[in-house]
N, CA, C and O atoms as a CHARMM CRD file, in Angstrom:
* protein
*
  380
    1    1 UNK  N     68.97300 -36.70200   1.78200 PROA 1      0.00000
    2    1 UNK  CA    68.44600 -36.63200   3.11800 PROA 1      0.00000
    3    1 UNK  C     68.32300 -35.18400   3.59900 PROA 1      0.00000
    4    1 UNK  O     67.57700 -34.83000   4.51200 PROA 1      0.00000
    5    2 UNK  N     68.97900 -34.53400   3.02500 PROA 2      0.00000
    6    2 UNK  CA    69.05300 -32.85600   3.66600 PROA 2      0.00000
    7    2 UNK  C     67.82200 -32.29800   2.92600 PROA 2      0.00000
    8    2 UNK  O     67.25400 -31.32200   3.41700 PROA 2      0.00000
    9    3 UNK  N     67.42300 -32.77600   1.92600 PROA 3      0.00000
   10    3 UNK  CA    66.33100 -32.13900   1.29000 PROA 3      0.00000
   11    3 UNK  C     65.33800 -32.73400   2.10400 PROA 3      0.00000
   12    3 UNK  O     64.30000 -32.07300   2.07000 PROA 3      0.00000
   13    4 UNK  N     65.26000 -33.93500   2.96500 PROA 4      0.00000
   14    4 UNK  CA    63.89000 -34.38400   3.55900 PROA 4      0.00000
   15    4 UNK  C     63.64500 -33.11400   4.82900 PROA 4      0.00000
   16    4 UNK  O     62.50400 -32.82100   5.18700 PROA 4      0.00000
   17    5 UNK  N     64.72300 -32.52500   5.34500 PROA 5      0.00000
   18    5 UNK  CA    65.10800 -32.39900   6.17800 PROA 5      0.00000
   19    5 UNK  C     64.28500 -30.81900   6.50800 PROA 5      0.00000
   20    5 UNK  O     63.78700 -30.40600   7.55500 PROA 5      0.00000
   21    6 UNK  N     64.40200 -30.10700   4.98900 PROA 6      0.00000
   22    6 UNK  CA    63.60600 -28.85800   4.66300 PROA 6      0.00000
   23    6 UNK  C     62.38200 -28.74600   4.17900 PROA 6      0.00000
   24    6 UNK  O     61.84700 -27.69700   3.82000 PROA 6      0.00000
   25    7 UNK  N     61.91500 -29.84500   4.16200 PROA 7      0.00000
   26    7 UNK  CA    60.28000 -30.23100   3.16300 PROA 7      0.00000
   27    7 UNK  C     59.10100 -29.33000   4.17100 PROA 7      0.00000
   28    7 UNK  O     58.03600 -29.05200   3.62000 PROA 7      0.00000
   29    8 UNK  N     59.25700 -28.99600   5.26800 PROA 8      0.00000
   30    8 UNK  CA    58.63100 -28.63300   5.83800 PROA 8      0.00000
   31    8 UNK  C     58.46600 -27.03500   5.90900 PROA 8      0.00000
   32    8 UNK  O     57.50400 -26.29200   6.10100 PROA 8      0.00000
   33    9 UNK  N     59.86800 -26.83700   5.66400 PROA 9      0.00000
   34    9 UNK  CA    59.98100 -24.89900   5.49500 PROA 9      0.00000
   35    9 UNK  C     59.58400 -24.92100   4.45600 PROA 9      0.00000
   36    9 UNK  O     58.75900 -24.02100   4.29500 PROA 9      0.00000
   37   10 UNK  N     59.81900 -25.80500   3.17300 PROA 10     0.00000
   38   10 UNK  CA    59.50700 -25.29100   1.73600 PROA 10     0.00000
   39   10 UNK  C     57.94200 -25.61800   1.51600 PROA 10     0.00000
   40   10 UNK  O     57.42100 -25.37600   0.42700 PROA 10     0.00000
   41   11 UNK  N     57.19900 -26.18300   2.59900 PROA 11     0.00000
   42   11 UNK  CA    55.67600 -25.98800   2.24200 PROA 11     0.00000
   43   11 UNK  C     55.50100 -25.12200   2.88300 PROA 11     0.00000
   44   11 UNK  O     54.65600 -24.54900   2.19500 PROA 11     0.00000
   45   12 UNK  N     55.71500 -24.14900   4.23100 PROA 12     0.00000
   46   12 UNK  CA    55.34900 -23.02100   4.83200 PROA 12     0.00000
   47   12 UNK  C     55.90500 -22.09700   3.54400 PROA 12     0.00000
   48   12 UNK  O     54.83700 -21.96300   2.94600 PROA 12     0.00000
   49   13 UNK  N     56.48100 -21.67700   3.07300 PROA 13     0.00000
   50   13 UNK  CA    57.42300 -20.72800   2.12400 PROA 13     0.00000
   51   13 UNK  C     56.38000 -21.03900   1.06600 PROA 13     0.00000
   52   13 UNK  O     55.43800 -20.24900   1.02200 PROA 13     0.00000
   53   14 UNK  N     56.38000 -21.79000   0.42700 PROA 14     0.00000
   54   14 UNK  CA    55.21800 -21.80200  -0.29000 PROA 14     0.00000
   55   14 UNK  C     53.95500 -21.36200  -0.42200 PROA 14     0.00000
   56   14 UNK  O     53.45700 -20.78900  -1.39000 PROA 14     0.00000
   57   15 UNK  N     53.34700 -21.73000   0.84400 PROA 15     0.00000
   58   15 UNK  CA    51.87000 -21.38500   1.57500 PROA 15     0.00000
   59   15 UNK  C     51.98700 -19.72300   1.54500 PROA 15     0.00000
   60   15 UNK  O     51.34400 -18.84000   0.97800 PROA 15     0.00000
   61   16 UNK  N     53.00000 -19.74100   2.33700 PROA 16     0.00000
   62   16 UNK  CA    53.07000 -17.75400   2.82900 PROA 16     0.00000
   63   16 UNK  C     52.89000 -17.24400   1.27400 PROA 16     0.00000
   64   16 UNK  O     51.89900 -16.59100   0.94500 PROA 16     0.00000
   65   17 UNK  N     54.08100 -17.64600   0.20900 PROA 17     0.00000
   66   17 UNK  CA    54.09300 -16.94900  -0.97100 PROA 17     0.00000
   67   17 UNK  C     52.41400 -16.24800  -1.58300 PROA 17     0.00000
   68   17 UNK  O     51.96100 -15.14500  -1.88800 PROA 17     0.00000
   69   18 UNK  N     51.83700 -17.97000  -1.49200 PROA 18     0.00000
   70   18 UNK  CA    50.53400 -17.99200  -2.44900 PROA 18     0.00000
   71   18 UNK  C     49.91400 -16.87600  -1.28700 PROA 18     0.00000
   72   18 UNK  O     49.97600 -15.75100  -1.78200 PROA 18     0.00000
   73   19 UNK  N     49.49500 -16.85000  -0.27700 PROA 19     0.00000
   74   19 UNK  CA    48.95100 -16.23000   0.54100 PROA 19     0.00000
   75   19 UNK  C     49.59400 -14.54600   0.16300 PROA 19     0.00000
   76   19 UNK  O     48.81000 -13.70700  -0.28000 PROA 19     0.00000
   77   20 UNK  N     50.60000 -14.31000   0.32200 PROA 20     0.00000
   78   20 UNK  CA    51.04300 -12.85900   0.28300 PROA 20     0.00000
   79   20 UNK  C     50.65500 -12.50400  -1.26100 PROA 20     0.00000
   80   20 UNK  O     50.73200 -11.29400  -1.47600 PROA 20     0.00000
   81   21 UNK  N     50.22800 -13.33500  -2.45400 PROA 21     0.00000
   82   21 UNK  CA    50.01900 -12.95000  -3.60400 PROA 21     0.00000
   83   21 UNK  C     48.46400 -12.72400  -3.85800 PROA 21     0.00000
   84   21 UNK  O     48.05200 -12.02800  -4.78600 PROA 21     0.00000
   85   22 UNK  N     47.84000 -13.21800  -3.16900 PROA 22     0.00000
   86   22 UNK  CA    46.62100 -13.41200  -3.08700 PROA 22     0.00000
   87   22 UNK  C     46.04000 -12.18400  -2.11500 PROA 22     0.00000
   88   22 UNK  O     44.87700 -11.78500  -2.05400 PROA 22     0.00000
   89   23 UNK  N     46.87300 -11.84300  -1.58300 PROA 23     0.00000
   90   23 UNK  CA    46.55800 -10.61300  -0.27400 PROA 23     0.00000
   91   23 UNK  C     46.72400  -9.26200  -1.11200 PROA 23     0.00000
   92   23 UNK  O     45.96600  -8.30400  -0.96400 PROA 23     0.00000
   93   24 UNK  N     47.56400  -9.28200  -1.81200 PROA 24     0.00000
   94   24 UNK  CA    48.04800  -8.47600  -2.80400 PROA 24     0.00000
   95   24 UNK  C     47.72000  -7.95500  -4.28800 PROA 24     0.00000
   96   24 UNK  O     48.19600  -7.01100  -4.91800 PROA 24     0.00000
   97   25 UNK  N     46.82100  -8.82200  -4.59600 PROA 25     0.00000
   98   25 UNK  CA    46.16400  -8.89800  -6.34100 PROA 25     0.00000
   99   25 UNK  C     44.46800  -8.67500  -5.61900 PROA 25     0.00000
  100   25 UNK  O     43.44600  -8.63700  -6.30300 PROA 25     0.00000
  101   26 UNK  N     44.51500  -8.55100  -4.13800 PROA 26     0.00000
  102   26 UNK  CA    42.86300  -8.54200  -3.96000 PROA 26     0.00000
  103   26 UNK  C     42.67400  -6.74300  -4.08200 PROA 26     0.00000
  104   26 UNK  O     43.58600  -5.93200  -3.92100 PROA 26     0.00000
  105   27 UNK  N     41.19200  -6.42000  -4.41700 PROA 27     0.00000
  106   27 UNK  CA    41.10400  -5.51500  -5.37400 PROA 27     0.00000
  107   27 UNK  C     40.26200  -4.31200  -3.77100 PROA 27     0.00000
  108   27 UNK  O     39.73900  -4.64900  -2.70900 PROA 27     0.00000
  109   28 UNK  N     40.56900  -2.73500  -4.48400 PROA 28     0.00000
  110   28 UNK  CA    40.03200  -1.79700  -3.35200 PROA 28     0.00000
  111   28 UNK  C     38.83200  -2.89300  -2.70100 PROA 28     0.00000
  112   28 UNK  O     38.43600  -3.91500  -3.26000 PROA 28     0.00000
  113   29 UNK  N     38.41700  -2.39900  -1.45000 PROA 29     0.00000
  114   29 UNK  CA    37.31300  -2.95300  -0.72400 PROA 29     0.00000
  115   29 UNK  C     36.59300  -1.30500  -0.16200 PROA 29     0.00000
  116   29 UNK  O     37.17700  -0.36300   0.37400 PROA 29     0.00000
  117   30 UNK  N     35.19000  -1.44700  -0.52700 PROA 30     0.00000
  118   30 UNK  CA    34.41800  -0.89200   0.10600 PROA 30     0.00000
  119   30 UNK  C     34.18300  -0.96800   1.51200 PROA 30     0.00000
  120   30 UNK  O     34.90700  -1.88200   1.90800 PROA 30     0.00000
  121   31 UNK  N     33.56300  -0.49800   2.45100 PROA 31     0.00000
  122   31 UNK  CA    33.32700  -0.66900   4.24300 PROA 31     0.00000
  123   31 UNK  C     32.35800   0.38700   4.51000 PROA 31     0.00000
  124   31 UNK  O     32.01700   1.48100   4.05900 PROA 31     0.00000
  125   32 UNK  N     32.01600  -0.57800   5.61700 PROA 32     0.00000
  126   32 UNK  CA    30.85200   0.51100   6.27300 PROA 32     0.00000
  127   32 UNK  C     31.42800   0.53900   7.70900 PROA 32     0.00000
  128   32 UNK  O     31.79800  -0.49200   8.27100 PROA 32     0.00000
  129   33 UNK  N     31.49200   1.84400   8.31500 PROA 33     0.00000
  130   33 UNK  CA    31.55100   1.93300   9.53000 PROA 33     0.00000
  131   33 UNK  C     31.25800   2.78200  10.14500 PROA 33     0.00000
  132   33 UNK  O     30.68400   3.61900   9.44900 PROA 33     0.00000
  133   34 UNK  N     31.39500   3.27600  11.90600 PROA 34     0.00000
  134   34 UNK  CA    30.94000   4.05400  12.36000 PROA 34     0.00000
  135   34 UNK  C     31.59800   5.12100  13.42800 PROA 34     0.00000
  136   34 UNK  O     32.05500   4.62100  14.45600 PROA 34     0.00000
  137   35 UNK  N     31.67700   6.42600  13.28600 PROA 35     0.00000
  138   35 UNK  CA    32.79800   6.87200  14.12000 PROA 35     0.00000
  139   35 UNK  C     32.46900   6.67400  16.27000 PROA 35     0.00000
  140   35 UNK  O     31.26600   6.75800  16.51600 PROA 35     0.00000
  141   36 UNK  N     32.93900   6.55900  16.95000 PROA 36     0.00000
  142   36 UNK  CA    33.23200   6.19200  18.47300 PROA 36     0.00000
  143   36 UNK  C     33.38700   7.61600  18.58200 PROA 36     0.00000
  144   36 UNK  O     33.61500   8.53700  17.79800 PROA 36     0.00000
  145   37 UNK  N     33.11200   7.44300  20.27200 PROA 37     0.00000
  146   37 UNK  CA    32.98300   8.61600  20.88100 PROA 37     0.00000
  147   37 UNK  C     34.00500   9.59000  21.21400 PROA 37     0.00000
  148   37 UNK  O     34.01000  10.64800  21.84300 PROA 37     0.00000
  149   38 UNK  N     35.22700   8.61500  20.33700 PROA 38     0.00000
  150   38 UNK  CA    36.73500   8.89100  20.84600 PROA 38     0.00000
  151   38 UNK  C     36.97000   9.95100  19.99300 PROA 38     0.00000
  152   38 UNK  O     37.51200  10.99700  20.34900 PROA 38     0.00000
  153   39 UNK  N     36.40700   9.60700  18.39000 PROA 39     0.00000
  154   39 UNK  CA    36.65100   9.93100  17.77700 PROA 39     0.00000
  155   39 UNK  C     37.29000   8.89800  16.33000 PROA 39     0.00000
  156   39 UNK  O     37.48000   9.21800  15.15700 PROA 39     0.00000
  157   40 UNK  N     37.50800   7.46700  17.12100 PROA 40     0.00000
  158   40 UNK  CA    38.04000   6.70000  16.38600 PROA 40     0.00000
  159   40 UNK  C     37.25300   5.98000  15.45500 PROA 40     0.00000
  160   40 UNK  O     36.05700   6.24900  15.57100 PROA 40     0.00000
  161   41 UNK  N     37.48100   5.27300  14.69600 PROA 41     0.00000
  162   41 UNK  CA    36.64400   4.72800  13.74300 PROA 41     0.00000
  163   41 UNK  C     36.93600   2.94500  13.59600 PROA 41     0.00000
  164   41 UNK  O     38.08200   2.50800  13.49100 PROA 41     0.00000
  165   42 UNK  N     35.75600   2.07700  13.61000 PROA 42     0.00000
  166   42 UNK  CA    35.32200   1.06600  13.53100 PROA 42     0.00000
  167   42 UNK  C     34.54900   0.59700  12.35800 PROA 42     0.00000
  168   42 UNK  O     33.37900   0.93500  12.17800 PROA 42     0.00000
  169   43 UNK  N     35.24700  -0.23100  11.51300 PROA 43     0.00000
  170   43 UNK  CA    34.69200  -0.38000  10.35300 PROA 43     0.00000
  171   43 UNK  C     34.09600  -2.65700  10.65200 PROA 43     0.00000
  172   43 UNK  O     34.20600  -3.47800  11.56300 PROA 43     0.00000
  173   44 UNK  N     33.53500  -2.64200   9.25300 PROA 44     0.00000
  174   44 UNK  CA    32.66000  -3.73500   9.47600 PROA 44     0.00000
  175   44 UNK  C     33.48100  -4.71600   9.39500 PROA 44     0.00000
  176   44 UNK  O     33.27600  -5.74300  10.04300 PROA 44     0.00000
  177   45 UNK  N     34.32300  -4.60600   8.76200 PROA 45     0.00000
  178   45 UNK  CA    35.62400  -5.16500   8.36300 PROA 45     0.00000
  179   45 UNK  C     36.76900  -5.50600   9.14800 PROA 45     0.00000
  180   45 UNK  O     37.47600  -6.50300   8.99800 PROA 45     0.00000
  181   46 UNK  N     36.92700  -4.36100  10.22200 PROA 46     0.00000
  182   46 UNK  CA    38.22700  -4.53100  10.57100 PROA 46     0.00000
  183   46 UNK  C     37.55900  -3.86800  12.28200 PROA 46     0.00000
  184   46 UNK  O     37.68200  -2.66200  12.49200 PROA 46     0.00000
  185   47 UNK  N     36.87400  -4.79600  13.39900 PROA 47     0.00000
  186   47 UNK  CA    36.00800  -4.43200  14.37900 PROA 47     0.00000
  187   47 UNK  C     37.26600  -3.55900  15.44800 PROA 47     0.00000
  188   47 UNK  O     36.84400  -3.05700  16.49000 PROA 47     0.00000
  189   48 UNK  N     38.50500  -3.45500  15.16800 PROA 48     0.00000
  190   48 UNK  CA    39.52600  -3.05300  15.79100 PROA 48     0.00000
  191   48 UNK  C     39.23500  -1.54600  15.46000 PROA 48     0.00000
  192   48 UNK  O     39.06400  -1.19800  14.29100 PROA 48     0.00000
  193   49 UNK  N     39.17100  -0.50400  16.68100 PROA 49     0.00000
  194   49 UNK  CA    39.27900   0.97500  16.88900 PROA 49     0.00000
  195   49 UNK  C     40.46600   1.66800  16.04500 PROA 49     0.00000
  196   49 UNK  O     41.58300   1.72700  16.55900 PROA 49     0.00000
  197   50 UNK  N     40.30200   2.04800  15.11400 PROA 50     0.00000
  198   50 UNK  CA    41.49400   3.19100  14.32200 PROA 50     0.00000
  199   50 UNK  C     41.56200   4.27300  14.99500 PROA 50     0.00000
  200   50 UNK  O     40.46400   4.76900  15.24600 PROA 50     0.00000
  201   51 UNK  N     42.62400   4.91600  15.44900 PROA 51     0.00000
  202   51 UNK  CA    42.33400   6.16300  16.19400 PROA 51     0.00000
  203   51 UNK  C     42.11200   7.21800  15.39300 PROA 51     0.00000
  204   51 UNK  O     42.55100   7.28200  14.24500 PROA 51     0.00000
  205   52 UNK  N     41.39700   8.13500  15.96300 PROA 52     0.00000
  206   52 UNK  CA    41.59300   9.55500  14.45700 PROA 52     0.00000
  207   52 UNK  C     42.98500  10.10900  14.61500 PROA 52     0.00000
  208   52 UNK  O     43.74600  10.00700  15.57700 PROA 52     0.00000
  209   53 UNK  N     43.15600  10.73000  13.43600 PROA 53     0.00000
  210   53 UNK  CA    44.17600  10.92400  13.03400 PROA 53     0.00000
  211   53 UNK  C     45.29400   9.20800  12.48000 PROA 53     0.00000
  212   53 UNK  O     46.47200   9.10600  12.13800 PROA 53     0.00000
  213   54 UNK  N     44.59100   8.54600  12.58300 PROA 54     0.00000
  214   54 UNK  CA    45.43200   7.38200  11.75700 PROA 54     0.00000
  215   54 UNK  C     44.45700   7.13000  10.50500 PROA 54     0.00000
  216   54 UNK  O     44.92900   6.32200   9.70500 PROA 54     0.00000
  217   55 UNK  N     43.32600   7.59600  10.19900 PROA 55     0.00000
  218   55 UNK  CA    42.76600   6.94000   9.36300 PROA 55     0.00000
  219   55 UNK  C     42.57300   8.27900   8.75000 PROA 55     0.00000
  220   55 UNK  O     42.62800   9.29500   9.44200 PROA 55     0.00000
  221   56 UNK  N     42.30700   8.31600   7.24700 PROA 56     0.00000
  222   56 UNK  CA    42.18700   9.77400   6.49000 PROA 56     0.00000
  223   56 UNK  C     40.68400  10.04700   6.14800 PROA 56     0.00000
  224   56 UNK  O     39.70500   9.39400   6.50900 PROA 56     0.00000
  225   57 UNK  N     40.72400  10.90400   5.55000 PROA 57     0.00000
  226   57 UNK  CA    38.97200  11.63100   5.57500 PROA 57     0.00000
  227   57 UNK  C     39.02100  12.06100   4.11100 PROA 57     0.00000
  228   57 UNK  O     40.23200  12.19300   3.93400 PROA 57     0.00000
  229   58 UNK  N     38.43600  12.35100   2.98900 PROA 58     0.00000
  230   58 UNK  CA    38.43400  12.96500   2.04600 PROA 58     0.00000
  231   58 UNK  C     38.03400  14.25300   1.84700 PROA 58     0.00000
  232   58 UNK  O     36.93400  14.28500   2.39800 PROA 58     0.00000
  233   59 UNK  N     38.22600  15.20000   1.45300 PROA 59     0.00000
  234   59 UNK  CA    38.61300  16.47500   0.79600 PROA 59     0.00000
  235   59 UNK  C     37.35400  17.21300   1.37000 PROA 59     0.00000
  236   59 UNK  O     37.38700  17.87200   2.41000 PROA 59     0.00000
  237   60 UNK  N     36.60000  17.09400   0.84100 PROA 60     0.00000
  238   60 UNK  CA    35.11900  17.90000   1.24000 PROA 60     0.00000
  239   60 UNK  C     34.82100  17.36400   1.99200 PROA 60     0.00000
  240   60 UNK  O     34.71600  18.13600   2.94500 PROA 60     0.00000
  241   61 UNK  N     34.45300  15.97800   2.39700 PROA 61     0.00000
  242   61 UNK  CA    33.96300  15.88500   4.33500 PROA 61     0.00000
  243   61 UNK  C     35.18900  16.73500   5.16000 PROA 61     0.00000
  244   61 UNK  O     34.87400  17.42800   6.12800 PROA 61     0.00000
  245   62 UNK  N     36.64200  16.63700   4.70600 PROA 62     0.00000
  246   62 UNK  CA    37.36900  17.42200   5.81000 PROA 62     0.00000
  247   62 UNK  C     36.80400  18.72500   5.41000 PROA 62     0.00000
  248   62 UNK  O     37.03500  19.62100   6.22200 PROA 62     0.00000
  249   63 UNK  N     36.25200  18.99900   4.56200 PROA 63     0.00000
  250   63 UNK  CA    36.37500  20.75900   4.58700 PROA 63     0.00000
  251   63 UNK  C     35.01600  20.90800   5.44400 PROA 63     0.00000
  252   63 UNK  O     35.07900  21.72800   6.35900 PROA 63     0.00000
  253   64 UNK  N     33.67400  20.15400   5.25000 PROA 64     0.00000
  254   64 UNK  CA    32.66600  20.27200   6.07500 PROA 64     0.00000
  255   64 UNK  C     32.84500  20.16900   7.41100 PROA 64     0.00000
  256   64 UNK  O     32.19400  20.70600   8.30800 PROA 64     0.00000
  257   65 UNK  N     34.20100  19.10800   7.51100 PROA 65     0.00000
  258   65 UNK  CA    34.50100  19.06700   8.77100 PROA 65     0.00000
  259   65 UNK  C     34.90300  20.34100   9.76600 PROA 65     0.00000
  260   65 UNK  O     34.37400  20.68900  10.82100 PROA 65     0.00000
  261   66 UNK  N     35.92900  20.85500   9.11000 PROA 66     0.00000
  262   66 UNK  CA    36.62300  21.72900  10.03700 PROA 66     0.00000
  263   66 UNK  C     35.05100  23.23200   9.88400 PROA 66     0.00000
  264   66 UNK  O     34.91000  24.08500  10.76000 PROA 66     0.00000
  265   67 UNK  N     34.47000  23.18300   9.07800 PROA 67     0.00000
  266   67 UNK  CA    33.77100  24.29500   8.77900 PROA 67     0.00000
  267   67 UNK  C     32.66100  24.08300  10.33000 PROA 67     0.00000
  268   67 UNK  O     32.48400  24.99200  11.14100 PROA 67     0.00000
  269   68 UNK  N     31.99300  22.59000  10.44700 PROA 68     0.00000
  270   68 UNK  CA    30.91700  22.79300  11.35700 PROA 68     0.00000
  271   68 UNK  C     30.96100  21.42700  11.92500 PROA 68     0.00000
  272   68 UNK  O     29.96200  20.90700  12.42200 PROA 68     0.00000
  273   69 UNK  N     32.01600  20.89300  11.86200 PROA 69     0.00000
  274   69 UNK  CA    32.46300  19.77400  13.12400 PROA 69     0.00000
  275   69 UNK  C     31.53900  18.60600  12.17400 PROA 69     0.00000
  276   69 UNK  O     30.84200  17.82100  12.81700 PROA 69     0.00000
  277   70 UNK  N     31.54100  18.56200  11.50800 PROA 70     0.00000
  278   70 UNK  CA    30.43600  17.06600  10.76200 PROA 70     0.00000
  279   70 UNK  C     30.42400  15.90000  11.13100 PROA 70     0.00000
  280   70 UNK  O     29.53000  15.21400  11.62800 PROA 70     0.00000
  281   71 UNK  N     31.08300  15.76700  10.96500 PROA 71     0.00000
  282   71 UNK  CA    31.80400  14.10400  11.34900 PROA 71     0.00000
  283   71 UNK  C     31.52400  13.93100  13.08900 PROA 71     0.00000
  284   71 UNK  O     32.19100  14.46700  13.97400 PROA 71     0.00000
  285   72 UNK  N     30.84000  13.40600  13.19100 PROA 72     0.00000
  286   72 UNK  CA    30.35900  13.24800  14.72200 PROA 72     0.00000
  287   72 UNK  C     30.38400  11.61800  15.47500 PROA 72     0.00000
  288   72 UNK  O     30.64800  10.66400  14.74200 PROA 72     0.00000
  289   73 UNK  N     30.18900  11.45800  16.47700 PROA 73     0.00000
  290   73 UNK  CA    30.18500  10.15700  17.35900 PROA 73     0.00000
  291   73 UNK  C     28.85700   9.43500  16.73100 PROA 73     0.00000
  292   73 UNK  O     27.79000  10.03100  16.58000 PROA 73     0.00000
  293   74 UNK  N     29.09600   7.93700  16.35400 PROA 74     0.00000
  294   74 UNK  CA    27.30900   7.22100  15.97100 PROA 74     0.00000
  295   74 UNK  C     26.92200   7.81600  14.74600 PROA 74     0.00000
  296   74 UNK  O     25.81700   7.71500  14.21400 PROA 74     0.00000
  297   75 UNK  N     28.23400   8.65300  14.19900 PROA 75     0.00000
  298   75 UNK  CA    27.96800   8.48200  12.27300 PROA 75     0.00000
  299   75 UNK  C     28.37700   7.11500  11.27900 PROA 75     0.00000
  300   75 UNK  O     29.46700   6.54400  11.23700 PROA 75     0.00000
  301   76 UNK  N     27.34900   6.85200  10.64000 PROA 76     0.00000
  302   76 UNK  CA    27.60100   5.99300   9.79100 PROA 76     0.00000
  303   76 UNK  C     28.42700   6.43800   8.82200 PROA 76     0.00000
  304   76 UNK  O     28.01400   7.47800   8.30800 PROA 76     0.00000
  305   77 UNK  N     29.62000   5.95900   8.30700 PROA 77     0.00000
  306   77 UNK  CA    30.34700   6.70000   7.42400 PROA 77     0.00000
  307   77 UNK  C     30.77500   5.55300   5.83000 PROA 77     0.00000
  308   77 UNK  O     30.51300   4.39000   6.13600 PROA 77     0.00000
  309   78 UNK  N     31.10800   5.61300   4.93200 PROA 78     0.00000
  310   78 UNK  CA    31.59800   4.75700   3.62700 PROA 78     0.00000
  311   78 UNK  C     32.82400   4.86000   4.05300 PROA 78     0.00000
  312   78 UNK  O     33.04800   5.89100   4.68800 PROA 78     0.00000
  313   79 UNK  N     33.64400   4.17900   3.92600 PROA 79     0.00000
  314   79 UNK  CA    34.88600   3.72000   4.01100 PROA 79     0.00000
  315   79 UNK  C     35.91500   3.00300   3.02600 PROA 79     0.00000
  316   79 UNK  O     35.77100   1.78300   2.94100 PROA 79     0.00000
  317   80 UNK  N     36.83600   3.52700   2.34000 PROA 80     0.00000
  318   80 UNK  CA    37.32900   2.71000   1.16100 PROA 80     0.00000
  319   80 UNK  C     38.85000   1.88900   1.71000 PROA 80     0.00000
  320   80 UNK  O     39.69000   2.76500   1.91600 PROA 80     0.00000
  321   81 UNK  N     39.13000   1.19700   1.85000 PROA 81     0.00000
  322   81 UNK  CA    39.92300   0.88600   2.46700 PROA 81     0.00000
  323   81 UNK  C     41.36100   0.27100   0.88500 PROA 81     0.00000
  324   81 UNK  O     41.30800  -0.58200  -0.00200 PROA 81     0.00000
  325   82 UNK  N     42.26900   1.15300   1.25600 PROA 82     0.00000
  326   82 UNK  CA    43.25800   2.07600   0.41700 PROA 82     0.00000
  327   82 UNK  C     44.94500   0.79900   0.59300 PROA 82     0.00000
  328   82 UNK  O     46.03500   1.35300   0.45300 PROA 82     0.00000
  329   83 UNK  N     44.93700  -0.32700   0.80000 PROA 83     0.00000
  330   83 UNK  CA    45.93300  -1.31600   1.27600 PROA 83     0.00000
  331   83 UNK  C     45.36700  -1.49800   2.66800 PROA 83     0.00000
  332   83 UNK  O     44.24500  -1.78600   3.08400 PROA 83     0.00000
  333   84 UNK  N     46.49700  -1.23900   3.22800 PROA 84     0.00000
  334   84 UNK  CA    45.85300  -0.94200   4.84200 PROA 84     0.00000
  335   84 UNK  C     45.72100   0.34100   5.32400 PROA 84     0.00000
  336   84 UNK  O     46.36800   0.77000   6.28000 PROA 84     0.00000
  337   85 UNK  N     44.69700   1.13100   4.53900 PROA 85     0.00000
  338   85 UNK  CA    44.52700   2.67800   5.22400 PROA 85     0.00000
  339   85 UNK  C     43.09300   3.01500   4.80800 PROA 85     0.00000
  340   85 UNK  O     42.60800   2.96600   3.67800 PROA 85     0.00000
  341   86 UNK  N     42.34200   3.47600   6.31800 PROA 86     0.00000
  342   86 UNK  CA    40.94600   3.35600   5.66800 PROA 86     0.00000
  343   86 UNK  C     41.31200   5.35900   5.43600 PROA 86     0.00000
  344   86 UNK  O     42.24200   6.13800   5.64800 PROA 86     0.00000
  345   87 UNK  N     39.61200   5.40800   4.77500 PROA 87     0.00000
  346   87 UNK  CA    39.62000   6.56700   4.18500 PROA 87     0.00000
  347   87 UNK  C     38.63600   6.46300   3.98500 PROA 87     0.00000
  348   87 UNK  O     38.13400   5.65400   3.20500 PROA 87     0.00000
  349   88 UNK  N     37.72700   7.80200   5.08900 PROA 88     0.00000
  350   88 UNK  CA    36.34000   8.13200   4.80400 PROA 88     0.00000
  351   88 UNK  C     35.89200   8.54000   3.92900 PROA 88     0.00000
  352   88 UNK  O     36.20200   9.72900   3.86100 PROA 88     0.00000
  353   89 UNK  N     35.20000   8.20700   3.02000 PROA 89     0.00000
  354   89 UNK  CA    34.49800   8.89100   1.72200 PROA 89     0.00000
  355   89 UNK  C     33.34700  10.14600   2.20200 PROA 89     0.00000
  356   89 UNK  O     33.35400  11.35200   1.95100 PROA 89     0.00000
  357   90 UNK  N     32.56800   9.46600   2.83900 PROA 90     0.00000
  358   90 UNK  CA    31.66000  10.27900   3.12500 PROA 90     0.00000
  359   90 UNK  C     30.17400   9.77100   4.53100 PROA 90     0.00000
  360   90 UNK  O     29.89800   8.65900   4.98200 PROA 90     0.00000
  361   91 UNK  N     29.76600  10.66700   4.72600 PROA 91     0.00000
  362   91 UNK  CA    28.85800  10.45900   5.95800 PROA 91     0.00000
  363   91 UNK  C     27.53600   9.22200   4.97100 PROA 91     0.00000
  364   91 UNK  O     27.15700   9.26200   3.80100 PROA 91     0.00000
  365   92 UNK  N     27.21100   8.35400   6.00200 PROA 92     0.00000
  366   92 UNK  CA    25.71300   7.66400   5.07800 PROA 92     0.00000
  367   92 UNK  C     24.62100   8.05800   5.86000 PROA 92     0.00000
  368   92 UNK  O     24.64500   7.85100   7.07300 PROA 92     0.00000
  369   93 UNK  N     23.35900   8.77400   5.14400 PROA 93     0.00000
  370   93 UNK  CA    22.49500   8.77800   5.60200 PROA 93     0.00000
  371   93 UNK  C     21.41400   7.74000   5.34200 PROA 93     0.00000
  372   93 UNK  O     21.50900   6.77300   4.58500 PROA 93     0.00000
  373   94 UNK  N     20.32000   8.11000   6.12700 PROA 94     0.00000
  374   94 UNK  CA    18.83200   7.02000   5.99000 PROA 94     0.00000
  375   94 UNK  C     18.83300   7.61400   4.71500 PROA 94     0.00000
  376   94 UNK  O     19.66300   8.49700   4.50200 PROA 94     0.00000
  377   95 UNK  N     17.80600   7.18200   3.56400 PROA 95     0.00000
  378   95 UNK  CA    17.05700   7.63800   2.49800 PROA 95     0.00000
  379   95 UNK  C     16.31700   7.88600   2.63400 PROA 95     0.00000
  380   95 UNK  O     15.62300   8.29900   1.70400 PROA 95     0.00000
C-alpha cells in the first residue's frame, strides 16, 4: 500500500528525468535575432530581452565593436546559443 501511495511522485520523477535528458543531449542551436534600443538582445527563440552585458559577442564583432560602435539598435545579428548563453556570431546583412 505505501508503494500505491508514491506512484504519483515516481511518474513526475520519471517524466522530469526523461525531460532533463532530452534538454541535455539536444545539440548547439543556431538563432536569429535583433539588438533593442537598450542595447539588449531578442532572439527568435527566446522573445525575452537579454540585457547587454549578459549575453557575449565574439572576438572580431567585439573588436569592430569597440573600434566604431558596430553593433547598433535594429541589427539583425546570428546568434549561437551556447546551453543557456547566447553569443553573437556576427551582424546579418541583406545580400
Amino acid at each position: 500500500m505505501a508503494f500505491d501511495k508514491n506512484t504519483g511522485v515516481n511518474k513526475l520523477a520519471n517524466v522530469l528525468c526523461q525531460r532533463m535528458r532530452k534538454e541535455s543531449s539536444s545539440p548547439l542551436a543556431l538563432d536569429f535575432g535583433e539588438i533593442q534600443k537598450n542595447g539588449s538582445l531578442v532572439t527568435n527563440t527566446f522573445p525575452v530581452p537579454v540585457k547587454k552585458g549578459d549575453y557575449s559577442i565574439c572576438r572580431q564583432l567585439a573588436a569592430k565593436e569597440e573600434e566604431s560602435g558596430r553593433l547598433r539598435p535594429g541589427d539583425r545579428v546570428l546568434v549561437a546559443w551556447v546551453q543557456n548563453d547566447a553569443v553573437v556570431i556576427d551582424i546579418v546583412a541583406d545580400a
